[in-house]
C-alpha positions in Angstrom: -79.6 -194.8 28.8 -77.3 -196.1 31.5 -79.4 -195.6 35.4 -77.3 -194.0 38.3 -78.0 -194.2 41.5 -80.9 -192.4 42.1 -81.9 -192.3 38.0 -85.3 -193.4 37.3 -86.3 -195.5 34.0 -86.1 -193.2 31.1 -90.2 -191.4 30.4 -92.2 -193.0 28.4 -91.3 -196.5 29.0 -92.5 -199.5 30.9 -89.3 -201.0 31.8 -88.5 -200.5 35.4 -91.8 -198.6 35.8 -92.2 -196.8 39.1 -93.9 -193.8 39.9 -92.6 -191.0 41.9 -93.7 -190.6 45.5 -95.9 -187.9 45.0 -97.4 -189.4 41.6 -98.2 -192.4 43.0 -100.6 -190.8 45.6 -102.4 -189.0 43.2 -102.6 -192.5 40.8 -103.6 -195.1 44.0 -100.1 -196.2 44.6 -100.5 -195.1 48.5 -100.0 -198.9 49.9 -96.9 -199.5 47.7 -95.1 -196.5 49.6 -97.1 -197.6 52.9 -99.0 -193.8 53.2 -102.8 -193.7 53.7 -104.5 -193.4 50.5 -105.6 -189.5 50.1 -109.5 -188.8 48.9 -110.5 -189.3 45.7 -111.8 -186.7 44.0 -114.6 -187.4 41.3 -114.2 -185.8 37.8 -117.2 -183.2 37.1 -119.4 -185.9 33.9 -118.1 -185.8 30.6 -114.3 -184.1 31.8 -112.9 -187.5 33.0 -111.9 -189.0 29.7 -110.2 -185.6 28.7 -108.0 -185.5 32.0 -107.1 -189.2 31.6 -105.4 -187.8 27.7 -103.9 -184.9 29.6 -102.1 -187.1 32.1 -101.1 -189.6 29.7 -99.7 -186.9 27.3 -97.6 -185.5 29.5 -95.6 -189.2 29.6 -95.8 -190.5 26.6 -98.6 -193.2 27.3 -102.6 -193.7 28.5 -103.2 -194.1 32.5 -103.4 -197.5 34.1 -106.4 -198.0 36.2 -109.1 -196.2 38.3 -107.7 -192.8 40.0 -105.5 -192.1 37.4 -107.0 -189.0 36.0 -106.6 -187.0 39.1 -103.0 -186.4 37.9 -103.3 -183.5 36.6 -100.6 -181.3 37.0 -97.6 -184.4 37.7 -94.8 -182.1 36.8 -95.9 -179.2 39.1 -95.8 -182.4 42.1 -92.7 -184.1 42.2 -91.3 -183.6 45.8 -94.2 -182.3 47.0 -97.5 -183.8 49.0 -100.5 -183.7 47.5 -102.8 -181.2 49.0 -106.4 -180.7 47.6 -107.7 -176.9 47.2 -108.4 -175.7 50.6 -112.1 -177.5 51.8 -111.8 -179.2 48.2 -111.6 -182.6 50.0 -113.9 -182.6 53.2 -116.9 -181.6 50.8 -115.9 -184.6 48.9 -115.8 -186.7 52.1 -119.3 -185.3 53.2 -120.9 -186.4 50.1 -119.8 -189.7 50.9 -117.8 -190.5 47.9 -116.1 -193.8 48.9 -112.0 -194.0 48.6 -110.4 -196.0 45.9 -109.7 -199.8 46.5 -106.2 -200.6 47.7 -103.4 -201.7 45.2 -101.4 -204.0 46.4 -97.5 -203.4 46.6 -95.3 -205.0 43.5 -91.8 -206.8 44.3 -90.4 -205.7 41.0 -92.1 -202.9 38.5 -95.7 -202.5 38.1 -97.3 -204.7 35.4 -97.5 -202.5 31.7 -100.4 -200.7 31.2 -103.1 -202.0 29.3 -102.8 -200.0 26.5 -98.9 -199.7 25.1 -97.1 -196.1 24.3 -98.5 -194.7 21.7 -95.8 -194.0 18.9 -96.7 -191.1 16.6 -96.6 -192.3 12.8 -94.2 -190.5 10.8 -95.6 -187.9 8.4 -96.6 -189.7 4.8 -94.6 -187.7 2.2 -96.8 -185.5 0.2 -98.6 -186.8 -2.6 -100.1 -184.6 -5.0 -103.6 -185.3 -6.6 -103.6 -183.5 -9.2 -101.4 -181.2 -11.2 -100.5 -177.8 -10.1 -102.7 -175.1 -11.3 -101.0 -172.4 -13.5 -100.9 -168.9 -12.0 -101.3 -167.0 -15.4 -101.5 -168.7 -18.6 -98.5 -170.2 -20.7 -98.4 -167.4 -23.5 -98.1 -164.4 -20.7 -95.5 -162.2 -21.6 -94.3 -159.6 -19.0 -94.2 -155.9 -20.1 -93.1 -152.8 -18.4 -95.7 -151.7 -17.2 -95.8 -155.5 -14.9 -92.5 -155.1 -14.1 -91.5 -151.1 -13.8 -87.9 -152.4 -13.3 -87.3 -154.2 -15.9 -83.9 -153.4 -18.1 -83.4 -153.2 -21.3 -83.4 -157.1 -22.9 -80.2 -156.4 -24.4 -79.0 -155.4 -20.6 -77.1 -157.8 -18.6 -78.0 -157.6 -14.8 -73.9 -157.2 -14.1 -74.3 -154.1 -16.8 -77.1 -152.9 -14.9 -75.2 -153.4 -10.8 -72.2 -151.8 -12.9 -73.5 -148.7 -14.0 -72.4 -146.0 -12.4 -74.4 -142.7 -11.2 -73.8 -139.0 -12.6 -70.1 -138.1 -11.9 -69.6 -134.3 -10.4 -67.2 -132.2 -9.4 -66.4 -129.8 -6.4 -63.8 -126.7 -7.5 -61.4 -125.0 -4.9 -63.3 -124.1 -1.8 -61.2 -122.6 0.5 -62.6 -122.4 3.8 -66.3 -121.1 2.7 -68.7 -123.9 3.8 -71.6 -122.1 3.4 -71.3 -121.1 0.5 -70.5 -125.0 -0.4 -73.3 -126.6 1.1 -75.4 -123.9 -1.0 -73.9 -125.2 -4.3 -74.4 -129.0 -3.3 -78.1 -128.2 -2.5 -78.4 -126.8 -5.7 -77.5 -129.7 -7.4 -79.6 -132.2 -5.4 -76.4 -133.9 -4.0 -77.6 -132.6 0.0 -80.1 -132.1 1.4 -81.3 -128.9 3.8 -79.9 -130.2 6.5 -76.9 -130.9 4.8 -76.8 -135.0 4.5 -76.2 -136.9 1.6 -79.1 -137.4 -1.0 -78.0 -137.9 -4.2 -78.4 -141.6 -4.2 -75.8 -143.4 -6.7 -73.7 -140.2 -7.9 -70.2 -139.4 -7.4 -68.6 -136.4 -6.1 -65.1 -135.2 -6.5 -63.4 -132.5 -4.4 -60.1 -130.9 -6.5 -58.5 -130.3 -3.5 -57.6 -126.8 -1.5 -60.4 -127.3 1.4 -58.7 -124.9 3.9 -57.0 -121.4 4.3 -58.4 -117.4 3.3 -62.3 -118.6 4.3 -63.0 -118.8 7.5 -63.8 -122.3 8.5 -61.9 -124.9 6.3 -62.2 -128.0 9.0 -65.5 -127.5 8.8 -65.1 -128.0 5.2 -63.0 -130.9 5.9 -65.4 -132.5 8.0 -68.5 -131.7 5.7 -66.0 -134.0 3.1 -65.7 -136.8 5.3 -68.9 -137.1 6.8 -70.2 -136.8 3.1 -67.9 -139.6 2.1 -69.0 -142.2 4.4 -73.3 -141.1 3.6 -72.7 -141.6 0.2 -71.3 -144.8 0.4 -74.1 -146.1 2.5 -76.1 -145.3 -0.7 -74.4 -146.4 -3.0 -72.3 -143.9 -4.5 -68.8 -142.2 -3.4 -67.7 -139.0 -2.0 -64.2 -138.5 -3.0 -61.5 -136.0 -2.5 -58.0 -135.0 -4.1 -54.6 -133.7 -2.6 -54.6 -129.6 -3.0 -51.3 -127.5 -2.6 -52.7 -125.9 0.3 -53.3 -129.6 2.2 -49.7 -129.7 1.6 -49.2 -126.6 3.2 -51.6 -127.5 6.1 -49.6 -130.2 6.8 -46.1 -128.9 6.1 -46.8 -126.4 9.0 -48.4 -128.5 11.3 -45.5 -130.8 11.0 -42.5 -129.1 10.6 -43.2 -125.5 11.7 -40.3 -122.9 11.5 -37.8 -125.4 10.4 -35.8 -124.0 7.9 -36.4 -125.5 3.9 -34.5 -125.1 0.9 -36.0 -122.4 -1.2 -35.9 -120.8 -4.9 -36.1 -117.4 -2.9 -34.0 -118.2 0.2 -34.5 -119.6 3.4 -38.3 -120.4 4.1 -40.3 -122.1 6.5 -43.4 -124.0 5.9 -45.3 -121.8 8.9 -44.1 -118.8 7.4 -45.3 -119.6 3.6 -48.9 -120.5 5.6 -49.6 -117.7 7.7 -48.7 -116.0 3.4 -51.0 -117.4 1.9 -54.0 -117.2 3.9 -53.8 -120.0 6.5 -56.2 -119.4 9.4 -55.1 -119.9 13.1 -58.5 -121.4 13.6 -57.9 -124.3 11.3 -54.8 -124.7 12.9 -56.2 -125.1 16.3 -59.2 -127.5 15.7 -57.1 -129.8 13.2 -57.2 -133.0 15.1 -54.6 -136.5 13.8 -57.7 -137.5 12.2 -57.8 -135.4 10.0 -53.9 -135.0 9.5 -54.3 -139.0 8.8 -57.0 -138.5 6.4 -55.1 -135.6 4.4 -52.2 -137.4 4.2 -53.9 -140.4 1.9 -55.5 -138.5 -0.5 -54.6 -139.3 -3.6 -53.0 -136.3 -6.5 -55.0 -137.4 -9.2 -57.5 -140.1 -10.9 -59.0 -140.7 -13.9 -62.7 -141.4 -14.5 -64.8 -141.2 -17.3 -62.0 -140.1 -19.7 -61.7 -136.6 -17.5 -58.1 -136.9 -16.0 -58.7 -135.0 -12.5 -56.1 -133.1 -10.6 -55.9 -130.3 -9.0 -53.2 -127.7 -10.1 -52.8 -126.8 -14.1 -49.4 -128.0 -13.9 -47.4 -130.8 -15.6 -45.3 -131.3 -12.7 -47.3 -134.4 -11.9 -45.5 -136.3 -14.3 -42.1 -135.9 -12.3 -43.3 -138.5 -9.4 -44.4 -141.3 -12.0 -45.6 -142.4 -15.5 -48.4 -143.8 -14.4 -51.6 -142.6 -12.4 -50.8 -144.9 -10.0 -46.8 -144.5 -9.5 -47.0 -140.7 -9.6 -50.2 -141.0 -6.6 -47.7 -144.0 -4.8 -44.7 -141.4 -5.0 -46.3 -138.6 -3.7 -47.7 -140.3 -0.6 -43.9 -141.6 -0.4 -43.3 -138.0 0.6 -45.5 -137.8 3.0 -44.4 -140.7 4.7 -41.0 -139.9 4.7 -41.8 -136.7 6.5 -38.5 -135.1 5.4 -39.1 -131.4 5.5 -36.4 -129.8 2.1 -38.5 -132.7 0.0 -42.4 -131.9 0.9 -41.4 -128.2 0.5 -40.2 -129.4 -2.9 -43.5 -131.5 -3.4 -45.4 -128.3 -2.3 -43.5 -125.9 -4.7 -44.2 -127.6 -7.9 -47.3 -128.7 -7.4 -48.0 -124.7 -6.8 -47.2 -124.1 -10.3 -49.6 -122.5 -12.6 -51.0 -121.7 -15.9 -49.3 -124.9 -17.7 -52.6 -124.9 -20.2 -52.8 -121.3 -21.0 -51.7 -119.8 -23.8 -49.9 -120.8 -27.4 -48.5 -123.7 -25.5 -51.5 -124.3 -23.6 -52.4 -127.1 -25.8 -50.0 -129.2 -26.0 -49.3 -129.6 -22.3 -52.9 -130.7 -21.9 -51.6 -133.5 -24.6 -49.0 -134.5 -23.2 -50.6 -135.0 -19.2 -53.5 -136.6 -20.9 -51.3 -138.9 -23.2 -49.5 -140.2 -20.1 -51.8 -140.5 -17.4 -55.2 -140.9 -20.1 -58.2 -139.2 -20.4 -59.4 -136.5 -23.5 -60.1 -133.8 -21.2 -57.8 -132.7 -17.9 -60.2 -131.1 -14.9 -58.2 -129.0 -12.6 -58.8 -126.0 -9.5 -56.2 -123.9 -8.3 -55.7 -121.0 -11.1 -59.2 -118.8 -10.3 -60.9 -118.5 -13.5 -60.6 -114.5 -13.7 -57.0 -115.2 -13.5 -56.6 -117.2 -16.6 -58.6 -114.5 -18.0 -55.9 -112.6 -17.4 -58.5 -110.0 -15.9 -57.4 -110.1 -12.2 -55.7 -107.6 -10.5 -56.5 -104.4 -9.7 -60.1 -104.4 -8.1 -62.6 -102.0 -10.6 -63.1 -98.3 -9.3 -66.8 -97.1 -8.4 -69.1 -97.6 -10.8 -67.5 -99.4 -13.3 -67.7 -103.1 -13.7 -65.7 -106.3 -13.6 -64.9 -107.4 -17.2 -65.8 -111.0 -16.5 -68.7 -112.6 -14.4 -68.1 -116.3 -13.5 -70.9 -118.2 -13.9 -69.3 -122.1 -14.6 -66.5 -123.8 -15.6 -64.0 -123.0 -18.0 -63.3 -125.0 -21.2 -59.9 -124.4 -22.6 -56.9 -125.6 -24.5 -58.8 -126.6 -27.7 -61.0 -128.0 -25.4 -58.8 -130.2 -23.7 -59.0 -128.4 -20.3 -61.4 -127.5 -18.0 -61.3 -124.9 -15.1 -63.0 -125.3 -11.9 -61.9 -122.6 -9.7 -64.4 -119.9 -9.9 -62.6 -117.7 -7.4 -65.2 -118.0 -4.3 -61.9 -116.0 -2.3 -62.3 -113.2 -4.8 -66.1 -112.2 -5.3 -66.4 -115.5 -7.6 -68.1 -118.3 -7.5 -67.8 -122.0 -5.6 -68.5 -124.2 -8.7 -70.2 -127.6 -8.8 -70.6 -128.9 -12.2 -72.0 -132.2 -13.8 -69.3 -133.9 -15.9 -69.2 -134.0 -19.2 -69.9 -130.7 -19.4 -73.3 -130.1 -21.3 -73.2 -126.9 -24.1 
């Protein structure tokens, strides 16, 4: 290491040797530096060869002559005189304990100590004496009751990490989130306080969160809060595009504005305030949740069940595919023009494309586009593919049809979801594939 003025040799070695000022008191040096020697203090019998180790340790080498051990504490010195404990030194004196012999001053660095540095060895590599002991025995075999993980042999890990959890799916639920948080408890997928808990599953909403009930941001917010638990445990919370989103939006964003309808001139306020939209929603909608409306999708496929959320064939005038028809209809959106989302809202209000003689084979033709052996839809209430709403039943005399689950249809090529919680139904939550 190259020495600067006022740079001392580098520790630990004995070229250019010379003790700081305050060292060399404490080791005897006093006459080099032309200061009176200070006492000597006497180490208590059997401590003296320890303190001469300390003091060597602390630089790298062994201490050089008598008086050397009294450096204790070097580092705590430097700069500093050397004062003993208080009366530490004139009991010393009185017991007559004579002062060290001078040493005289050097020209050039003190001579080396008697004993050079002492170099730690490097470690010797390990060396094994004998062979490693076996842990259990050569012919163990784990079993399953060892290992309560363990898979299938003739399952891969990557099968196993790709497996995924018990698909569900959420019906129409139109501003009633009690009455949704009751039907999620039931099925394990929250818990009482309303937090995700069903681990790996997945959960699809159908769409139509807001409007007739009376708190559908809440709903909203339940969703999105729901979406980002799940995923933290591995499993999603998912949601699709519902004509009455499109209506939310539509008056939010255009308002009175005048649209091209079948009927006349309409507005998209107008058609809301219709159809059950709730001046509470509107007030508490915030742009995140305009933002997060906007990107839902209109429809996916999973499991070979082809969800959407209106019993319409309409979908397949925005695309061919799942993913065109989802790209065009987020196209709209973007767009914002208000005559084309009013047409994306009308004909994705349609209705009542699987029911009936014909039924069928509009279920085949969706599902032979877009995939899947069964379509899953909301929208149409159950009791209204029934064909038994209407009127509401006089005193006394009872509803021709209870809801109590989903609705399989179409030669069993549809399902129903809607359960009609607006109209004394039921908010339905259901375990695909359907079971009986």
């Amino acid at each position: 290491m190259t020495q600067g003025a006022g740079q001392g040799a580098e520790p630990g070695t004995a070229d250019s040797w010379r003790p700081e000022a305050a060292f060399e008191r404490a080791a005897g040096y006093e006459h080099a530096l032309g200061i009176p020697p200070a006492p000597a203090f006497e180490q208590a019998a059997g401590t003296a060869d320890a303190a001469r180790y300390e003091a060597a340790a602390a630089y790298g080498h062994e201490p050089a002559g008598a008086g050397y051990e009294h450096a204790r504490e070097p580092a705590g010195g430097y700069g500093h005189e050397h004062q003993p404990a208080a009366g530490y030194g004139q009991q010393n004196a009185i017991g007559g304990y004579p002062a060290p012999a001078p040493v005289p001053a050097f020209d050039s660095a003190p001579p080396a100590p008697v004993h050079a540095p002492t170099v730690p060895a490097p470690p010797r590599p390990y060396e094994p004496t004998e062979p490693d002991t076996q842990l259990v025995p050569t012919d163990y075999t784990p079993t399953e009751r060892d290992l309560p993980v363990i898979a299938a042999p003739s399952q891969t890990a990557a099968e196993r990490a790709e497996r995924p959890g018990p698909l569900y799916v959420v019906g129409d639920v139109h501003g009633y989130l009690d009455e949704l948080l009751a039907a999620l408890g039931e099925r394990g997928l929250v818990d009482g306080e309303g937090h995700w808990s069903a681990g790996s599953a997945r959960l699809w909403f159908l769409g139509d969160f807001t409007d007739r009930g009376p708190d559908g941001i809440g709903v909203i917010e339940l969703v999105m809060q729901l979406s980002a638990e799940a995923a933290a445990a591995g499993g999603y919370c998912r949601a699709l595009m519902g004509n009455h989103e499109l209506l939310l939006l539509g008056a939010h964003r255009f308002g009175d504005t005048p649209v091209n309808s079948v009927g006349g001139t309409a507005s998209f306020l107008a058609a809301w305030r219709l159809n059950g939209g709730q001046p509470s929603d509107m007030e508490r909608l915030e742009d995140r949740h305009l933002t997060w409306i906007s990107r839902l999708d209109a429809a996916h496929l999973t499991d070979d069940h082809l969800l959407v959320h209106s019993d319409t064939t309409a979908y397949l005038d925005y695309g061919s595919s799942i993913e065109e028809m989802n790209d065009a209809i987020t196209g709209v959106l973007q767009r914002n023009d208000a005559d084309e989302c009013w047409d994306l809202f009308r004909k994705l209000t349609k209705r009542f494309a699987f029911r009936g003689d014909d039924g069928p084979q509009a279920a085949r033709e969706i599902l032979g586009t877009y995939g899947g052996r069964r379509v899953v839809h909301g929208h149409s209430p159950i009791p209204y593919l029934l064909g038994e709403a209407g009127e509401a039943p006089q005193d006394g005399e009872e509803r021709g049809h209870t809801v109590s689950g989903p609705m399989v249809y179409a030669d069993s090529l549809a399902v129903a979801m809607d359960g009609g919680v607006t109209m004394e139904g039921r908010l339905l939550v259901a375990q695909l594939p359907l079971i009986g």
